[in-house]
KOLSE-100066 format. One line per 2 residues: number of its first residue (from 1); their letters; for each residue x negated, y, z of N, C-alpha, C, O, CB. Coordinates in steps of 0.02 Angstrom, whole numbers. Each point is the difference from the previous one (the first is absolute). Glycine has a CB too. Layout:
<tormars>
NUM) A) X/Y/Z/X/Y/Z/X/Y/Z/X/Y/Z/X/Y/Z  ...
</tormars>
This chain:
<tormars>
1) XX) 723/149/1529/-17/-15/-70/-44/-63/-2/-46/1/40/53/122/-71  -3/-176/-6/-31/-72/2/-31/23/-43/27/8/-54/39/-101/87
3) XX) -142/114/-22/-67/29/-36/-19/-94/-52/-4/-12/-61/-62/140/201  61/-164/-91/-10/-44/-39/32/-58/-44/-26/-45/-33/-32/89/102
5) XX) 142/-20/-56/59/-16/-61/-17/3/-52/-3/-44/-43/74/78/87  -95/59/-45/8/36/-60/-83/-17/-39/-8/-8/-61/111/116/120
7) XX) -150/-110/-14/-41/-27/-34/8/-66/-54/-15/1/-60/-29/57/157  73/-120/-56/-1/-51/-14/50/4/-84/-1/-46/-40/-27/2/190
9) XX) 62/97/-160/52/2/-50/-40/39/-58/0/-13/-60/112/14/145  -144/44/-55/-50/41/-56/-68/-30/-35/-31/29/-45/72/63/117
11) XX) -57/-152/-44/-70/-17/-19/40/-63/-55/-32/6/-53/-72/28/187  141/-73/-142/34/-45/-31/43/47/-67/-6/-26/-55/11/-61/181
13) XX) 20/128/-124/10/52/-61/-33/34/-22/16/29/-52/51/-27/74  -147/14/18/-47/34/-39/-26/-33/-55/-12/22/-56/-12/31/147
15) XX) 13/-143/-56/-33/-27/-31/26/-22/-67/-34/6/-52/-12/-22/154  129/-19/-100/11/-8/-45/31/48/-55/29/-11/-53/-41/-77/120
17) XX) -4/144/-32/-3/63/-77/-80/12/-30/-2/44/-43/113/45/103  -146/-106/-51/-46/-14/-17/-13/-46/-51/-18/19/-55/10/20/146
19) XX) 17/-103/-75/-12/-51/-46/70/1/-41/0/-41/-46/-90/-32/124  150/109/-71/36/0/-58/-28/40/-48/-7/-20/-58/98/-2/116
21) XX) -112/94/-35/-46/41/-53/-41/-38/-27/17/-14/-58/-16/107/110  -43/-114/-38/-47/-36/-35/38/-48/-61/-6/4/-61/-74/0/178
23) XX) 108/-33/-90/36/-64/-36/72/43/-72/24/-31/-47/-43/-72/211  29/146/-153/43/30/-53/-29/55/-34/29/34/-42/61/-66/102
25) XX) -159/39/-38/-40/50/-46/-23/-70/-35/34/-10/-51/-78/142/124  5/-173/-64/-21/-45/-44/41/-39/-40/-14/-21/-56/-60/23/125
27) XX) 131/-10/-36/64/-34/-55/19/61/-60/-11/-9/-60/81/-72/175  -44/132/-93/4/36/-55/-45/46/-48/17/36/-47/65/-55/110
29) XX) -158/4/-28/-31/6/-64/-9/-40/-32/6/6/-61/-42/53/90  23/-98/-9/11/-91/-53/44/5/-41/-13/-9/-59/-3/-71/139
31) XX) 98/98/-52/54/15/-60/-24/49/-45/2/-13/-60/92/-10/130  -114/73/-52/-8/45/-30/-64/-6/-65/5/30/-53/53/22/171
33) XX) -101/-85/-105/-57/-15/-39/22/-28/-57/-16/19/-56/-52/-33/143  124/-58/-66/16/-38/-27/52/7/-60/30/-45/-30/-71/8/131
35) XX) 43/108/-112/54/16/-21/-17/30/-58/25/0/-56/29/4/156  -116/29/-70/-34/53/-61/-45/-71/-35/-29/-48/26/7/206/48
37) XX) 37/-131/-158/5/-55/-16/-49/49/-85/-45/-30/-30/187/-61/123  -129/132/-106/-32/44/-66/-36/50/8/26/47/-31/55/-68/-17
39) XX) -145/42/81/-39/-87/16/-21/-11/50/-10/43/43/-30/-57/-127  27/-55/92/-2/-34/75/-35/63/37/-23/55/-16/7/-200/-13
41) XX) 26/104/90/2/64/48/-50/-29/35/12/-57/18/109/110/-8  -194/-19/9/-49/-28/38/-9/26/63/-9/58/17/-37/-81/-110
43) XX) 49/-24/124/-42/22/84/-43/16/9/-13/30/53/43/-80/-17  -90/33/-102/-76/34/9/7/79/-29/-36/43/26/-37/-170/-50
45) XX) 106/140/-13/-2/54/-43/46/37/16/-27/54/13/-16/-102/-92  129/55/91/24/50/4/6/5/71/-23/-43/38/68/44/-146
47) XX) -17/49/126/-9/36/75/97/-37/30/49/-7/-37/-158/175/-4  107/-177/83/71/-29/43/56/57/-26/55/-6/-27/-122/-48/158
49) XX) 19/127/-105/53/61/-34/50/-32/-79/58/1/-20/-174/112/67  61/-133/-65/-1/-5/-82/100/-28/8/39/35/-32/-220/-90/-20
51) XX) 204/7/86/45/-54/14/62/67/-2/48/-3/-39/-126/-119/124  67/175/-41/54/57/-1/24/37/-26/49/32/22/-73/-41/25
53) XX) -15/21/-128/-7/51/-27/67/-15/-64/6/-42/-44/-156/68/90  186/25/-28/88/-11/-65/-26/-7/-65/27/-46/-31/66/139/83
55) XX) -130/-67/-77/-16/15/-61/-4/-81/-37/-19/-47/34/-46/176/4  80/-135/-91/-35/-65/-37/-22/14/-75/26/38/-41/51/-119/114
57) XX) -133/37/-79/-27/41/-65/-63/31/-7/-41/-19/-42/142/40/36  -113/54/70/-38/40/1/-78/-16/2/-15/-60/-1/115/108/42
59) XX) -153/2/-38/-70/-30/15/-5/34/49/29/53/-10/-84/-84/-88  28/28/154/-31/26/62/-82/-26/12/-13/-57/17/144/56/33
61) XX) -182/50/-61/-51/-18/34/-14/-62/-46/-13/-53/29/39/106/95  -24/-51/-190/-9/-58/-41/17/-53/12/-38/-47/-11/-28/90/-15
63) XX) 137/-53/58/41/-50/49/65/-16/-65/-5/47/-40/-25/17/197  73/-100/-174/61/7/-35/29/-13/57/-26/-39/39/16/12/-158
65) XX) 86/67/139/20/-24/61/83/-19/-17/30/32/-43/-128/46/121  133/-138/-35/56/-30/-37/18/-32/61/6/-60/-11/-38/44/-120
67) XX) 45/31/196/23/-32/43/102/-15/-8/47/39/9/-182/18/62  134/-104/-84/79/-5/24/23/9/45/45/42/-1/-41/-95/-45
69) XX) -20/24/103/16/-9/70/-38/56/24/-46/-16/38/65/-110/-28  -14/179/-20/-31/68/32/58/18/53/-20/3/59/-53/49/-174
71) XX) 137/-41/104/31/3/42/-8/-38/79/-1/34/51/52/-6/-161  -57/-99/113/-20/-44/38/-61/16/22/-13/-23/56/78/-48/-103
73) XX) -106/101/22/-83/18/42/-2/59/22/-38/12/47/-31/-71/-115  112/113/38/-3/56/40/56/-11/66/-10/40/45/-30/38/-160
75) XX) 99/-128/128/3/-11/56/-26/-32/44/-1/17/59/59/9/-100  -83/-76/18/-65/-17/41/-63/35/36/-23/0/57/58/-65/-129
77) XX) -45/85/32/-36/76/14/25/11/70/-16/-30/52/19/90/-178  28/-23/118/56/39/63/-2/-53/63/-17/6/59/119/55/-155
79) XX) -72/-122/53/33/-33/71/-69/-34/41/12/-18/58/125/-22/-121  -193/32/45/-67/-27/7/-21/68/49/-27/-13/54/1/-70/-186
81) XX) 39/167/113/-36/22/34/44/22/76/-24/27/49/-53/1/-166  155/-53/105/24/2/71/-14/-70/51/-8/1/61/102/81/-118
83) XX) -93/-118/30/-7/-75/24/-51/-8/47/3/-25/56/32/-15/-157  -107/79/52/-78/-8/37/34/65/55/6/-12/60/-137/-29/-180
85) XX) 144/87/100/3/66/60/55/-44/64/-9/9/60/6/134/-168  43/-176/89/54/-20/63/-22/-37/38/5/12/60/79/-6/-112
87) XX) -131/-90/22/-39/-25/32/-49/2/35/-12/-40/45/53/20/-97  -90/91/29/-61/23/31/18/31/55/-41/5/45/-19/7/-138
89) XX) 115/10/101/54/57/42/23/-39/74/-13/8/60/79/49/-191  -25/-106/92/17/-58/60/-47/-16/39/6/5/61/60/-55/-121
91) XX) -129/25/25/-62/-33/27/-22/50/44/8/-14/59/-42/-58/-155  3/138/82/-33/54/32/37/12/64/-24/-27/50/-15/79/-158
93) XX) 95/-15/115/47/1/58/-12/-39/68/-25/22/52/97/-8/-145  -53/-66/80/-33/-39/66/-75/-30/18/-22/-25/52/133/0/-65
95) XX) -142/39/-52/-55/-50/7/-64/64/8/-49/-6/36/107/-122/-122  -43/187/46/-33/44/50/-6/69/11/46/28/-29/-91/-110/18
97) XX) 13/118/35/4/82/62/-29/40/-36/-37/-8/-49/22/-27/169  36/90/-88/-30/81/-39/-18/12/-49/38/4/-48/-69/14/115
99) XX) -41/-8/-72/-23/38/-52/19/-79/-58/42/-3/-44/-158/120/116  81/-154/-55/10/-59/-59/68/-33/-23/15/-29/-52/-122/3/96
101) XX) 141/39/11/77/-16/-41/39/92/-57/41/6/-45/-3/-127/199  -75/166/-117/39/58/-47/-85/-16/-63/19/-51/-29/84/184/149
103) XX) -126/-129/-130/-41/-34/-68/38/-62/-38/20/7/-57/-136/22/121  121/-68/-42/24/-55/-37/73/15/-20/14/-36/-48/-94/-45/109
105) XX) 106/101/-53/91/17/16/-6/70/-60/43/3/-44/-6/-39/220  -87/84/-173/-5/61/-38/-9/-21/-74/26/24/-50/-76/43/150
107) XX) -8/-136/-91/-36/-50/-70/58/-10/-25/20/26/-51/-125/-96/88  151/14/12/59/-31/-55/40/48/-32/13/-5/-60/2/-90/126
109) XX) 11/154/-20/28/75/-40/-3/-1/-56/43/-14/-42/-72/77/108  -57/-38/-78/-50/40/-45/42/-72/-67/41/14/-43/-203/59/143
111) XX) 136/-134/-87/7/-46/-20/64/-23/-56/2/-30/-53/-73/29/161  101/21/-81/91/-13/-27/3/57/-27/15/-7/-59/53/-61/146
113) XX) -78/144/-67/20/54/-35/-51/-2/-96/9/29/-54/19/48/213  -72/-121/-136/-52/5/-75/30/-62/-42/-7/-4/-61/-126/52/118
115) XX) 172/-104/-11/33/-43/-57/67/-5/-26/35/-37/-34/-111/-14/74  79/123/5/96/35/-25/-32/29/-77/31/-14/-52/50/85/202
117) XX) -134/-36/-151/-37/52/-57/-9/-53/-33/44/-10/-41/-107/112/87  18/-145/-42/12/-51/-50/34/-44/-44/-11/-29/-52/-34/52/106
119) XX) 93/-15/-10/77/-44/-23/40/38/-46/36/-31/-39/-20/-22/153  -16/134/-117/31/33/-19/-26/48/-58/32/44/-28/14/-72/135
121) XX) -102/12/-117/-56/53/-28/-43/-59/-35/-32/-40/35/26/153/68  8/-116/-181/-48/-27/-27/-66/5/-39/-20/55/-19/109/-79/41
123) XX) -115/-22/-31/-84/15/-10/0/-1/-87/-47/-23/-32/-15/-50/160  149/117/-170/-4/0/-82/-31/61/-18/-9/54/29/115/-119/-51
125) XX) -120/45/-27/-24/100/-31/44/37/-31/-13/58/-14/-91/-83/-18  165/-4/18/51/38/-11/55/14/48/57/21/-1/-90/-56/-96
127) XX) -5/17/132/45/39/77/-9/73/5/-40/24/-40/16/-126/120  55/144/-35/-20/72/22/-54/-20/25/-23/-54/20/121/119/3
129) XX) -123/12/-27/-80/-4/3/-7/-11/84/-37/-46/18/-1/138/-135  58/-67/149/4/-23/94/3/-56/29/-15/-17/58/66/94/-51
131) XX) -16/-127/-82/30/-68/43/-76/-42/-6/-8/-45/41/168/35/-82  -198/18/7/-69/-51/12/-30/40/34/-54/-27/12/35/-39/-108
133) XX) 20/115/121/-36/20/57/27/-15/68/-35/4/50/0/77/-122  95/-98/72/42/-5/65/-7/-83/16/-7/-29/54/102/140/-83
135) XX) -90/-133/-33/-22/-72/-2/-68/-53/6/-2/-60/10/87/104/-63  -124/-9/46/-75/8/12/-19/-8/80/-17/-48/35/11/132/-142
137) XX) 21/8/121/5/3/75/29/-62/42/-22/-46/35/36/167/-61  50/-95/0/33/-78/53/-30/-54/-1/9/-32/51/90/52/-67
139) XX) -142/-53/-32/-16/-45/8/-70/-36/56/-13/-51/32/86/85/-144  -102/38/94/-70/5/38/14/16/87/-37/-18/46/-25/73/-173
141) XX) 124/-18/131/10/-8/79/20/-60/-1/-33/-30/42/63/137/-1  17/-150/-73/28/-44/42/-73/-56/-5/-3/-31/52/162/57/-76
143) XX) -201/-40/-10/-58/-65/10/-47/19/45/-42/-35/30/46/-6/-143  9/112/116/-57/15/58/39/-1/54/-29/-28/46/-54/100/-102
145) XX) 135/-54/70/-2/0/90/33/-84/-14/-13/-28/54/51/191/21  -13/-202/-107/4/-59/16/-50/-30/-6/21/-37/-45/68/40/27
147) XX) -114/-11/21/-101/-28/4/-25/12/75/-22/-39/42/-22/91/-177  58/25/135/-13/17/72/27/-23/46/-28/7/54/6/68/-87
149) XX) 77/-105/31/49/-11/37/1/-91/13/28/-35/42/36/162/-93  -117/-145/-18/-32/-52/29/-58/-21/42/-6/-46/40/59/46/-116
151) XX) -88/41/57/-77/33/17/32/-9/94/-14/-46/38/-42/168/-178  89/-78/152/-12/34/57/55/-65/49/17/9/58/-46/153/-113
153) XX) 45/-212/20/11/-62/45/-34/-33/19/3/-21/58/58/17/-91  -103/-10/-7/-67/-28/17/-36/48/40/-46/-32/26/40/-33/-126
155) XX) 5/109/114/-38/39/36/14/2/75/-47/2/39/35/56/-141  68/-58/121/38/4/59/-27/-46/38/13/-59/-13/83/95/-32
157) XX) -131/-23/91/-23/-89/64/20/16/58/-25/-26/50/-91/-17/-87  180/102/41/48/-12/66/30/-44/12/9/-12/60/4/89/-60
159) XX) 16/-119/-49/55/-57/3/-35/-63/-20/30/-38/-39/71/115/7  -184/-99/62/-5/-44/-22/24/-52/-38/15/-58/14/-49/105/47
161) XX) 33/3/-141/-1/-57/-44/-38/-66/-10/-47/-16/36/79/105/-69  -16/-119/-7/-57/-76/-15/-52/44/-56/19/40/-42/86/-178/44
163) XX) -170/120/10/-54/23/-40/22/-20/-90/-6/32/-53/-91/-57/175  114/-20/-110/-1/-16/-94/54/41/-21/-5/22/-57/-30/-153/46
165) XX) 102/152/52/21/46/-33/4/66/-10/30/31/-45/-3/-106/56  -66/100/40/-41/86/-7/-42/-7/-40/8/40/-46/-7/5/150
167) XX) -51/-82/-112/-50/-15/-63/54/-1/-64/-5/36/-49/-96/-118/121  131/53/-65/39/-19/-73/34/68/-27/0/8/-61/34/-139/99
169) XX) -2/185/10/25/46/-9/-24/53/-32/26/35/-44/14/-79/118  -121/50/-33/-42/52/-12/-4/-26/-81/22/33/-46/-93/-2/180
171) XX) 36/-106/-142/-39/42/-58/49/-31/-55/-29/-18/-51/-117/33/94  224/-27/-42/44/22/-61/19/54/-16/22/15/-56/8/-91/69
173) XX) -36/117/39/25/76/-1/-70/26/-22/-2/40/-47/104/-28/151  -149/-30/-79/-70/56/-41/-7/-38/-74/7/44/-42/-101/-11/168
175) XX) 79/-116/-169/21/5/-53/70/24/-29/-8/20/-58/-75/-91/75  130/75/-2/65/40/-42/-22/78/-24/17/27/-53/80/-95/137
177) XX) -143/97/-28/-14/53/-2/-62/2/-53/1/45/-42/53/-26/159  -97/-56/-116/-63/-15/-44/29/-19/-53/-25/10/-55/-57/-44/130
179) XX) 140/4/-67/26/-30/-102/33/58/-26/2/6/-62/41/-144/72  -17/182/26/38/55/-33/-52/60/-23/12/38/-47/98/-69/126
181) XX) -161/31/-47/-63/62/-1/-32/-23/-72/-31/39/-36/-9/-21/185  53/-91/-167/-15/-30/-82/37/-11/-55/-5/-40/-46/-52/-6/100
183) XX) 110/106/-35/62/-47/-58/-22/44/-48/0/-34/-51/125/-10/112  -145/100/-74/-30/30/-59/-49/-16/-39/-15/26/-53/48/35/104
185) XX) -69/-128/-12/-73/-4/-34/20/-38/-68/-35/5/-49/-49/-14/168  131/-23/-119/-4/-25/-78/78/-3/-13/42/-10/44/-164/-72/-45
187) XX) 137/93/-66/63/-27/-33/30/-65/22/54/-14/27/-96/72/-119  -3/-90/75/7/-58/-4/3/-46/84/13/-59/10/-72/91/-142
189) XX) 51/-5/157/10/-19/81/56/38/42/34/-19/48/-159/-2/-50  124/78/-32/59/34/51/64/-37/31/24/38/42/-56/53/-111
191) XX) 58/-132/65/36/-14/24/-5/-69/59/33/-21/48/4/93/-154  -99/-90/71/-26/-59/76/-19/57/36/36/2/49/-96/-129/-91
193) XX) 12/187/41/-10/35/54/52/25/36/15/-26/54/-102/45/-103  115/26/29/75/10/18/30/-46/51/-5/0/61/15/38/-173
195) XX) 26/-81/65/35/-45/51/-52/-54/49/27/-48/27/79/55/-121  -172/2/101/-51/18/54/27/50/72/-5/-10/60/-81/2/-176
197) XX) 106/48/88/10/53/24/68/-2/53/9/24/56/-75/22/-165  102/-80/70/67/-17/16/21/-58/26/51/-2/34/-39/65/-105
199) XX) -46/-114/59/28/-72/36/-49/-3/63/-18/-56/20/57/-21/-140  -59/125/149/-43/-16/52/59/1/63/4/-45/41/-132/101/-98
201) XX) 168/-2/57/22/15/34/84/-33/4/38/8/48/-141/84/-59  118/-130/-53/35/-55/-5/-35/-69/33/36/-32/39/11/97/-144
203) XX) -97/-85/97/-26/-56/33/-14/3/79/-15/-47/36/-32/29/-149  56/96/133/2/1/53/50/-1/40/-6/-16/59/-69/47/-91
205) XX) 145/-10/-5/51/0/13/23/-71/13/28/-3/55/-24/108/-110  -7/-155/28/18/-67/-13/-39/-18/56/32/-8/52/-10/-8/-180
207) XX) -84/8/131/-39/-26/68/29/11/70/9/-41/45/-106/65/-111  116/68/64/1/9/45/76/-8/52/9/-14/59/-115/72/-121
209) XX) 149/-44/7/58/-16/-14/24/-84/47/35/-18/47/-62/103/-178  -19/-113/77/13/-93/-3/-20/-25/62/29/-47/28/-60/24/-151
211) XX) -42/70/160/-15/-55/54/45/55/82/-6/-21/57/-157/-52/-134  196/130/62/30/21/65/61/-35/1/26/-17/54/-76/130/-46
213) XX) 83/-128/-76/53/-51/-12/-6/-81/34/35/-21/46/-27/96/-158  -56/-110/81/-10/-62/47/-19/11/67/26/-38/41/-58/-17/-132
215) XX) -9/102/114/-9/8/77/52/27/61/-5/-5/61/-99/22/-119  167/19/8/56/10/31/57/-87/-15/37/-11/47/-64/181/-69
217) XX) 30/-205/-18/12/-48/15/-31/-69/46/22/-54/19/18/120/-109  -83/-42/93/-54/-63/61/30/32/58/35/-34/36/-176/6/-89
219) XX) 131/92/66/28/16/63/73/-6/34/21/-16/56/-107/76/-89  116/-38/-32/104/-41/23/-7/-65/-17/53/-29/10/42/125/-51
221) XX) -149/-142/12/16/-75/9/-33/-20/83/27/-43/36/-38/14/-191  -38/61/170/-17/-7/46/63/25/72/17/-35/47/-144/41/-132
223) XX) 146/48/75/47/24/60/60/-39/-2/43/7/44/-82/111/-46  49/-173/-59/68/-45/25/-13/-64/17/45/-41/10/24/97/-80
225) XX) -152/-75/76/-18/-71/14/27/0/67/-11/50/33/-95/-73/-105  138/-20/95/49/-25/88/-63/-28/26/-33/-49/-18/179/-4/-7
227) XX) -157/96/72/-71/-13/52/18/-97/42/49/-31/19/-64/219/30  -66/-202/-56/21/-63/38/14/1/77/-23/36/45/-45/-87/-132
229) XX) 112/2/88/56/2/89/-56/-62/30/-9/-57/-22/193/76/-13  -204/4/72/-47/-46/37/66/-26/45/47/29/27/-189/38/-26
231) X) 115/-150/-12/24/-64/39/9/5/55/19/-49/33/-63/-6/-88
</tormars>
């Protein structure tokens, strides 16, 4: 078995499922924002949920909610929480052992199963009464173990990482976690806290994503440079 084939194939698809998540959760909430239009749709004020919810018209939480493109965010939803689980998955596998690869691998699980609930289950009040509870939940597992799941990269100093990016890891994953512990404190902020909460672990994705991507290309530009033929 070529242990380090299969490595070399898994760390290059972890990464770039990663920064595609990132990159098509932010494109289609953008569509999606952009769409809701009666009335504008705020990033400070309504909640990302807000983007999923079928209903148009209704009040939620003294919210009017009118997403068009709800269809498009609740698959996003979904496809965002397999993307982060496949990438974190790829990455973990070879890169590392026991107890800390079945944690991280259990996180992305936990992770995807709360943004299947999300995707499918919305945050209306004229939903069944289960589906904002199911939707709720899901949401709170999936920012917490993806946080953690940033948290605990930075934490790792078996694989001598570079310092600026274990620093960088730790403390996007502990603010995501600190912006979400504030999304209640005001109306009027909930949704910068929130997506606090949520782009941490997108910005980490993209980072982390972006620089195993260029460092696996330095290395095959490097393995086809033709060694010099001494004279």
């Amino acid at each position: 078995m070529d242990v380090s084939g299969s490595r070399e194939n898994r760390l290059p698809l972890g990464a770039a499922a990663l920064v595609l998540n990132a990159v098509q959760w932010v494109v289609s909430e953008a569509v999606a924002a952009g769409a809701w239009t009666s009335p504008p749709y705020s990033y400070a004020t309504n909640y990302i949920s807000d983007l999923g919810v079928p209903d148009c018209g209704t009040t939620f939480q003294d919210r009017v909610i009118c997403s068009p493109d709800h269809a498009l965010t609740n698959t996003s939803f979904i496809v965002q929480g397999i993307l982060f689980a496949a990438g974190v998955v790829l990455l973990a596998v070879p890169l590392l052992t026991g107890r800390a690869r079945r944690i991280v691998i259990a996180l992305a699980g936990a992770h995807a199963v709360g943004f299947l609930l999300v995707g499918l289950f919305h945050d209306s009040g004229s939903g069944p009464g289960y589906s904002l509870g199911l939707h709720v939940g899901g949401t709170a597992v999936a920012i917490l173990c993806a946080n953690t799941v940033v948290i605990m990269a930075g934490s790792l100093r078996s694989h001598q990482l570079p310092r600026a990016y274990r620093v960088f890891s730790v403390a996007v994953g502990v603010l995501g976690l600190l912006s979400e512990a504030f999304v209640g404190a005001s109306t009027s902020t909930a949704g910068i806290f929130e997506r606090g909460g949520v782009y941490s672990w997108l910005l980490w994705s993209v980072v982390t994503g972006v620089s195993l991507l260029v460092g696996q290309a330095r290395r095959t530009a490097g393995a086809r440079m033709p060694e010099n033929v001494p004279a």
